[in-house]
Each structure stands twice: as structure tokens, then as C-alpha cells.
N, C-alpha and C positions, 0 to 999 in steps of 0.2 A: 711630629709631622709625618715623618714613617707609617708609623701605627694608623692612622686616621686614613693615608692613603690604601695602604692594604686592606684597611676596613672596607672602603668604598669600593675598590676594586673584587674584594672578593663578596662582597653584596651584589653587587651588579651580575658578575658572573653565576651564583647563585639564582637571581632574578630571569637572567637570559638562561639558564638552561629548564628551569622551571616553566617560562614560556616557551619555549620549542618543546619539553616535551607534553605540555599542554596542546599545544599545534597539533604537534605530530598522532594522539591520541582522539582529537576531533575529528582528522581528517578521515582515518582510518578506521573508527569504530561507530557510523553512522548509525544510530536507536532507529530501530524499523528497518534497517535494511533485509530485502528478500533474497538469502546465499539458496543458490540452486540447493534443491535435496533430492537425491537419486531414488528416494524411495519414494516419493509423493508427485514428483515433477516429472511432467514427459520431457525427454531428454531432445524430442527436435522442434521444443518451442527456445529459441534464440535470441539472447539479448544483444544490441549493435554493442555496445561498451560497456562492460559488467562493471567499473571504475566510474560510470557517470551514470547513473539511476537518478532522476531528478522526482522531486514530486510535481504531480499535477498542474494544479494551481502558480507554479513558477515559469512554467513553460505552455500552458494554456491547452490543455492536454482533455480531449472533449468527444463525445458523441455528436452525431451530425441528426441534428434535430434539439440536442439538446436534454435535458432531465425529461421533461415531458415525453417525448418520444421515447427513451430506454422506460419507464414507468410502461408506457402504453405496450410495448413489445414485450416487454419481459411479464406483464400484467395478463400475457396471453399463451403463454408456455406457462407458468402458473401456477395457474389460476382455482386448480383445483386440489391444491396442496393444505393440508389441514393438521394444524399442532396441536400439541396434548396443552401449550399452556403459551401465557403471553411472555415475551421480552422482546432481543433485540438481535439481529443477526448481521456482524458484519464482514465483508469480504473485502480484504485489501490483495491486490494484484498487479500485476505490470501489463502495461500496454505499451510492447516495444517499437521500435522506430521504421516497426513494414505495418502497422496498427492491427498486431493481432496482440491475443489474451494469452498470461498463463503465469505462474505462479505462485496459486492462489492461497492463500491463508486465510481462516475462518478462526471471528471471537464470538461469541456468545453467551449474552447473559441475559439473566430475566427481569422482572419488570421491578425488581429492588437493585438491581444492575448487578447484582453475586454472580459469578460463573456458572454456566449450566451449559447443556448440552437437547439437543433437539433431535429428533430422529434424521440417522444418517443417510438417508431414502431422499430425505426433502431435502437435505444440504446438498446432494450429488445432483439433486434434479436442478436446483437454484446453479449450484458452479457452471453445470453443463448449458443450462439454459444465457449465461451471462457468457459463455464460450461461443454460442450460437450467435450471438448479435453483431453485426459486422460493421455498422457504422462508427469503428471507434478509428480517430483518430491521433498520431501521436504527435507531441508539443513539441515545438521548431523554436529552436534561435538562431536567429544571423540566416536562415534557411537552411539549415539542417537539423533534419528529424531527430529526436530524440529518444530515448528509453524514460519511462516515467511511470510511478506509484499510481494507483489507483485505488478507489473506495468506495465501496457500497452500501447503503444500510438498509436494512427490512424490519421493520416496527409488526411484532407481531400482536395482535389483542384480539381475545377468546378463540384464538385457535387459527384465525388467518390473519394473511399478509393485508395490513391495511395503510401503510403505505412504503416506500420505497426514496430513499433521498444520497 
């Protein structure tokens, strides 16, 4: 009766440290997360809570107009940008809890979705131009602002931007 009891006992405890340190690795090692980089990131764009980075979509985290409007604005800074080849161009960045931009990251791949690169002329103009837009608002729970992920895509085919999502 012993044995069986220790059995259970050291199962369970087994069991519970295994779950806590499953917890404890979820909480802490967020896929996607944007850690500040000194070399790439301007140092006086400001997160309110570097511990609570929410996505979007959780916290309702929007441009005031909506997709259509950032398409039509951004469609106008531009417009006259021209690739050597089709893919796909996307930019994930934070839109912090005073609704400005910055820590941007760039993926790109072409239209078999392989990793590729685009001339860094039209990326710098793209970031900067998504810098410029000021309608961004940041996503509130309980009414207070939040810090939150953001996403942008640009569908390039025969050398421009043909749409934006």
C-alpha cells in the first residue's frame, strides 16, 4: 500500500512541476514577440508596458477610417514605387497606447512564398510612409489603452503594389 502511495505521489508531483514549468515557459517566451533592437529601433518610440504587448485583433486595435482608408492613403505616398519581381511584403509593428508606430519588422517572399528580398529603397519608403499615417489607434480594455502587434501586407504582381490588406 506504501509503494502505490508513493507511486501516486511522486507522479503527481512529477505531473505538477512539469505543468508549471510548461506555464512558466508560455508566459515568458511569446513567438512573435517585438524585444526593442538598439540598432534598428529608434530608441524614443515608447512602449506603455513592454510585459503586456497584446495583438491587435484581441484588443480591437484599428485605423480610423478603417482598411480602405490606410489602402487609399498609403496608395498615395506610393504609388510610384516599382519591383523587379512579384511576391509579398509584410510588416509587423507595434502601435503603442499614445497610437503611434515603430518597431517595425519586415518578411518577404515571392510569389512561390521562398524568402526573398526587394530593393531596400522601396522597403524604407513603404516603413516610412506606414510612419506617416496618423489615424492609428491603440486597442483599450476595461478603458485603458493598450500596446499592441500590428500587420500589414503588400501583394506585389509585375513589379507593383496591387493591393494592400
Amino acid at each position: 500500500m506504501k509503494n502505490k502511495l508513493n507511486i501516486l505521489l511522486l507522479s503527481s508531483f512529477v505531473l505538477a512541476l512539469t505543468l508549471a514549468v510548461w506555464v512558466y515557459y508560455q508566459t515568458t517566451h511569446r513567438i512573435g514577440d517585438i524585444a526593442f533592437d538598439e540598432n534598428i529601433d529608434n530608441s524614443e518610440f515608447i512602449v506603455c508596458n513592454e510585459d503586456r504587448i497584446t495583438q491587435y485583433y484581441s484588443v480591437e486595435t484599428y485605423y480610423q477610417g478603417g482598411e480602405k482608408t490606410i489602402k487609399n492613403e498609403l496608395n498615395k505616398l506610393i504609388n510610384n514605387l516599382s519591383f523587379n519581381e512579384s511576391g509579398f511584403i509584410t510588416f509587423r509593428f507595434i502601435v503603442n497606447c499614445e497610437n503611434s508606430v515603430g518597431r517595425f519588422r519586415v518578411k518577404m517572399v515571392n510569389s512561390d512564398l521562398k524568402e526573398n528580398s526587394f530593393k531596400s529603397n522601396n522597403i524604407k519608403q513603404i516603413q516610412e510612409s506606414i510612419k506617416r499615417l496618423k489615424g492609428w489607434q491603440a486597442g483599450k480594455w476595461k478603458d485603458e489603452s493598450l500596446d499592441s502587434y500590428y500587420v500589414l501586407n503588400f501583394k506585389i504582381e509585375n513589379g507593383k503594389i496591387v493591393d494592400i490588406f
